[in-house]
C-alpha atoms as an extended CHARMM CRD file, in Angstrom:
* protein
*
       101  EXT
         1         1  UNK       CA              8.5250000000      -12.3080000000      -12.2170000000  PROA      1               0.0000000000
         2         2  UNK       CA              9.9780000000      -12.3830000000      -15.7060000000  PROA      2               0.0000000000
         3         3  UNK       CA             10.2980000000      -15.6480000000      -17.3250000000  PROA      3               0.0000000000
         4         4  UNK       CA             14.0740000000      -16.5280000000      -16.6130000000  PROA      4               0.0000000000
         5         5  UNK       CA             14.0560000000      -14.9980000000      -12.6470000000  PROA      5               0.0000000000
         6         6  UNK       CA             13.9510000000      -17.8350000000      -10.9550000000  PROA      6               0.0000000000
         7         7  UNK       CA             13.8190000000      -16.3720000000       -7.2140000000  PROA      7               0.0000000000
         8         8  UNK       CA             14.7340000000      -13.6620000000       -4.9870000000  PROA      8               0.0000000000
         9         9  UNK       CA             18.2390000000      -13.7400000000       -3.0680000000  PROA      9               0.0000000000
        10        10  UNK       CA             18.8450000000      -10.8580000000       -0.2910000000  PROA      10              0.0000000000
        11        11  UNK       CA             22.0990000000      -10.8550000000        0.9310000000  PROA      11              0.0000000000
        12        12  UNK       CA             22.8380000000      -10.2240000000        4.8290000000  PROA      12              0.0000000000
        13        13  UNK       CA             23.8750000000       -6.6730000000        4.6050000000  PROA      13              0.0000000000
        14        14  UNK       CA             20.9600000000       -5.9980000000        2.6170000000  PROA      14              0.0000000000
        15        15  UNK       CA             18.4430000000       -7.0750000000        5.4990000000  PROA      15              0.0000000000
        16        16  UNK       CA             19.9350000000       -4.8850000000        7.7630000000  PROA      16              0.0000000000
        17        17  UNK       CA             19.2680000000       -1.9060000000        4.9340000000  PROA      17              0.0000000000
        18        18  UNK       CA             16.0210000000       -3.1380000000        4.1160000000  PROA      18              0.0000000000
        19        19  UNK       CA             14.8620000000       -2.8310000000        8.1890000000  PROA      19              0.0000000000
        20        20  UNK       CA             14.5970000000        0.8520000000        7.9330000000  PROA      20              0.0000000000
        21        21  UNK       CA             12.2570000000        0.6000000000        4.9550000000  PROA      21              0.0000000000
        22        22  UNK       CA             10.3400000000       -2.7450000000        5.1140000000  PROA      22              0.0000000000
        23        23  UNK       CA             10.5430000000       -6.0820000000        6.3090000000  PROA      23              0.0000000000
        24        24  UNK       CA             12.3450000000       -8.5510000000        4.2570000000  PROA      24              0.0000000000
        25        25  UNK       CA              9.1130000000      -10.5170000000        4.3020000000  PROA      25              0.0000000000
        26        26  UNK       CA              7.2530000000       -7.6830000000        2.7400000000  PROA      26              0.0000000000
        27        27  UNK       CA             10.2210000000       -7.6440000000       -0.0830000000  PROA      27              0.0000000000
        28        28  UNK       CA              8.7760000000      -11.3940000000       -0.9230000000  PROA      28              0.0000000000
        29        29  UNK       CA              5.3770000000      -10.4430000000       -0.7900000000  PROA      29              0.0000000000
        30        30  UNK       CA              5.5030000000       -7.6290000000       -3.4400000000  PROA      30              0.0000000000
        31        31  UNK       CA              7.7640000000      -10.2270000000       -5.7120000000  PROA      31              0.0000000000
        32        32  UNK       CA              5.6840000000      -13.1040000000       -5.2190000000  PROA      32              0.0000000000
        33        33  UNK       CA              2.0610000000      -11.8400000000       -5.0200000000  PROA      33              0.0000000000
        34        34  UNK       CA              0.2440000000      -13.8060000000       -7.6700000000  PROA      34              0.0000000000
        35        35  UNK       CA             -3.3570000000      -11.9180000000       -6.7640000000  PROA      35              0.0000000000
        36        36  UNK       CA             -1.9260000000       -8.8860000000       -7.4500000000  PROA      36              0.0000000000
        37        37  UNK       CA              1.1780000000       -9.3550000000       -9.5980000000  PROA      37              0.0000000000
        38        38  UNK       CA              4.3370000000       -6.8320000000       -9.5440000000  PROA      38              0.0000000000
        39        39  UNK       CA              5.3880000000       -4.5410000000      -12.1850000000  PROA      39              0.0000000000
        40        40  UNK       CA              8.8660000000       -5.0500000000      -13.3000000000  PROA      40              0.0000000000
        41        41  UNK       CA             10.1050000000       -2.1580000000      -15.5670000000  PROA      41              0.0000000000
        42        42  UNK       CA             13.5600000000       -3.2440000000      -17.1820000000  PROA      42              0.0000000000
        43        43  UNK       CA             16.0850000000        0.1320000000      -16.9750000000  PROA      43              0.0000000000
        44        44  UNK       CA             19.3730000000        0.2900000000      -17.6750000000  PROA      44              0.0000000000
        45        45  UNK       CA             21.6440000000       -2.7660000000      -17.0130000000  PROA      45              0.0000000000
        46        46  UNK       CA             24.7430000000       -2.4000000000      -14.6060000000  PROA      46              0.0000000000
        47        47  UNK       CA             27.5450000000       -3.5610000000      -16.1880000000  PROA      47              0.0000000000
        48        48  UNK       CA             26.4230000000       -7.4670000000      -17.6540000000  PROA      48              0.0000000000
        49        49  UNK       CA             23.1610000000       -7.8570000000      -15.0540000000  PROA      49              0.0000000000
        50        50  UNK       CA             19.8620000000       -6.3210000000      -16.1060000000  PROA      50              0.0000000000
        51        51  UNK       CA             18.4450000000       -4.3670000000      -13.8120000000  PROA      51              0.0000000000
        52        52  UNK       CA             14.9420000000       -3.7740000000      -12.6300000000  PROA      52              0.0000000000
        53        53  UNK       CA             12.6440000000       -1.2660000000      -10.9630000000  PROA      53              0.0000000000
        54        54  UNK       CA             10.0010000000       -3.6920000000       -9.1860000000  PROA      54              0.0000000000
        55        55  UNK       CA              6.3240000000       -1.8300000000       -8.4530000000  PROA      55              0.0000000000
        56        56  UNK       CA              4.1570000000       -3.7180000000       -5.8170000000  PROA      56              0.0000000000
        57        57  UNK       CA              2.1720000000       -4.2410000000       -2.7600000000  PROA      57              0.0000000000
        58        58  UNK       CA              2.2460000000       -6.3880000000       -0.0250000000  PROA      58              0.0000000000
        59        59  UNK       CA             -0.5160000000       -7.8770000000        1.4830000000  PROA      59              0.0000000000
        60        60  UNK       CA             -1.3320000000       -5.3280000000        3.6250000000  PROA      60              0.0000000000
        61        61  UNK       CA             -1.6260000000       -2.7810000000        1.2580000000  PROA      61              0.0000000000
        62        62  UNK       CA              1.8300000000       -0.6690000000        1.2100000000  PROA      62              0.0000000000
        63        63  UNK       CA              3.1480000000       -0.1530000000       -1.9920000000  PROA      63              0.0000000000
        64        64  UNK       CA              7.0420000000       -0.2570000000       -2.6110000000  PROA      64              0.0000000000
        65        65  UNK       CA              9.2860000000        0.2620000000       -5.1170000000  PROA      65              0.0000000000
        66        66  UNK       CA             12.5610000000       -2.4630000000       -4.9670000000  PROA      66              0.0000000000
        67        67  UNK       CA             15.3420000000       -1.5180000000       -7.6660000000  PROA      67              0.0000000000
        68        68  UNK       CA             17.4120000000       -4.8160000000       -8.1180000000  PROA      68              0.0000000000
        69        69  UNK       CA             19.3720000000       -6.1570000000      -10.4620000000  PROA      69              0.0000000000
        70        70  UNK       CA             19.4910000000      -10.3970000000      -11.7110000000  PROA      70              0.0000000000
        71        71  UNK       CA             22.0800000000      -12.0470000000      -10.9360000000  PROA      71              0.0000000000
        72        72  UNK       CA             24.1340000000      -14.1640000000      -13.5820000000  PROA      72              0.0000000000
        73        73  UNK       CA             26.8370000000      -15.9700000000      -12.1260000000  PROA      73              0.0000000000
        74        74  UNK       CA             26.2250000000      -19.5500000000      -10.4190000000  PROA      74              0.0000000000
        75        75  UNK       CA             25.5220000000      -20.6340000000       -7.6090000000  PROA      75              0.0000000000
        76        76  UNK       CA             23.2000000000      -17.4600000000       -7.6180000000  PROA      76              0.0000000000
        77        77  UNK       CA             21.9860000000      -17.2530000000      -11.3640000000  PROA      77              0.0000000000
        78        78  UNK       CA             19.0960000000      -16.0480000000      -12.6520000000  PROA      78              0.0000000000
        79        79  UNK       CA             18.1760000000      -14.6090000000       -9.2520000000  PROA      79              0.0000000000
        80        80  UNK       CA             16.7070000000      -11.3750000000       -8.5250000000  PROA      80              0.0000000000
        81        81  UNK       CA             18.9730000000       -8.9450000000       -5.7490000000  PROA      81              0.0000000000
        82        82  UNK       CA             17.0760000000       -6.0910000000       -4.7340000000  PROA      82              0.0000000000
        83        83  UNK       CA             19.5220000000       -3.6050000000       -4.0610000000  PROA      83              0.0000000000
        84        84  UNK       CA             17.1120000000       -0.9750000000       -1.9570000000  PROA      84              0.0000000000
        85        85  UNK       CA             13.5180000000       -0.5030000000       -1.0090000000  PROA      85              0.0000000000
        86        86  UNK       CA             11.0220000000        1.9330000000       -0.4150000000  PROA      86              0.0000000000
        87        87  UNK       CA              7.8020000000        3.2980000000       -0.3010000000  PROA      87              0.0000000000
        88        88  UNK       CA              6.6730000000        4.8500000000       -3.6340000000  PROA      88              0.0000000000
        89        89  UNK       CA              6.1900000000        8.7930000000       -4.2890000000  PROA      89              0.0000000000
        90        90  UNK       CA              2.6660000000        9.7420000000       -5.1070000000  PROA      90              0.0000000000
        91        91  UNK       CA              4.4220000000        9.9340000000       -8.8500000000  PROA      91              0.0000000000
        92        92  UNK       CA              5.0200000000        6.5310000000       -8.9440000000  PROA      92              0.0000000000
        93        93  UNK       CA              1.7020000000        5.2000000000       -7.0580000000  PROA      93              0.0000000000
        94        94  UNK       CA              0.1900000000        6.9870000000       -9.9090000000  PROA      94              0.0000000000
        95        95  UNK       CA              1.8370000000        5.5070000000      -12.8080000000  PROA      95              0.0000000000
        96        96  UNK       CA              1.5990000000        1.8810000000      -10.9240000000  PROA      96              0.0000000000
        97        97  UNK       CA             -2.2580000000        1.9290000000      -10.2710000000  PROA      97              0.0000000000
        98        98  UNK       CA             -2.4390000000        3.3530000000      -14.0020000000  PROA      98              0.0000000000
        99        99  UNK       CA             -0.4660000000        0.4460000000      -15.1250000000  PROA      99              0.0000000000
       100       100  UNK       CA             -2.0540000000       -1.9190000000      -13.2830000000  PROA      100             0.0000000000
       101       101  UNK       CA             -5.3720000000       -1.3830000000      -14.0960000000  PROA      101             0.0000000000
């Protein structure tokens, strides 16, 4: 994770979402695998919070993309949300096994 994300937060409603994707325990995998460490591209910021586009795999192998944004405002600051997550296009399994090479 970058220096100032302390954490992951995923809100109720965002389970539910996740469940048709990936497990929430698969979200934590990708963000906290420190064998093979996550990509996190910074894009453009939504309003004040930056956002991120998260490249990773879990520990059994799938590898997901989670777009999220940090969170700024206590009690929740300096938390990542993930917003969505997914499997990655062949596109962007390419230019995460080229990046993390």
């Amino acid at each position: 994770m970058p220096p100032k994300i302390n954490g992951c937060y995923i809100p109720p409603d965002r389970v539910r979402h996740f469940a048709k994707r990936a497990l929430p325990e698969e979200v934590y995998e990708v963000l906290e695998n420190e064998d093979d460490p996550a990509l996190w591209i910074r894009t453009k910021a939504l309003g004040n919070s930056p956002a991120y586009l998260v490249y990773g795999r879990t520990l059994a192998g799938r590898l997901l993309i989670i777009p999220g944004i940090v969170l700024l405002e206590p009690p929740l600051k300096n938390l990542f949300m993930p917003v969505t997550v997914r499997e990655m296009t062949r596109t962007e399994r390419q230019y995460y096994l080229r990046q993390n090479r």
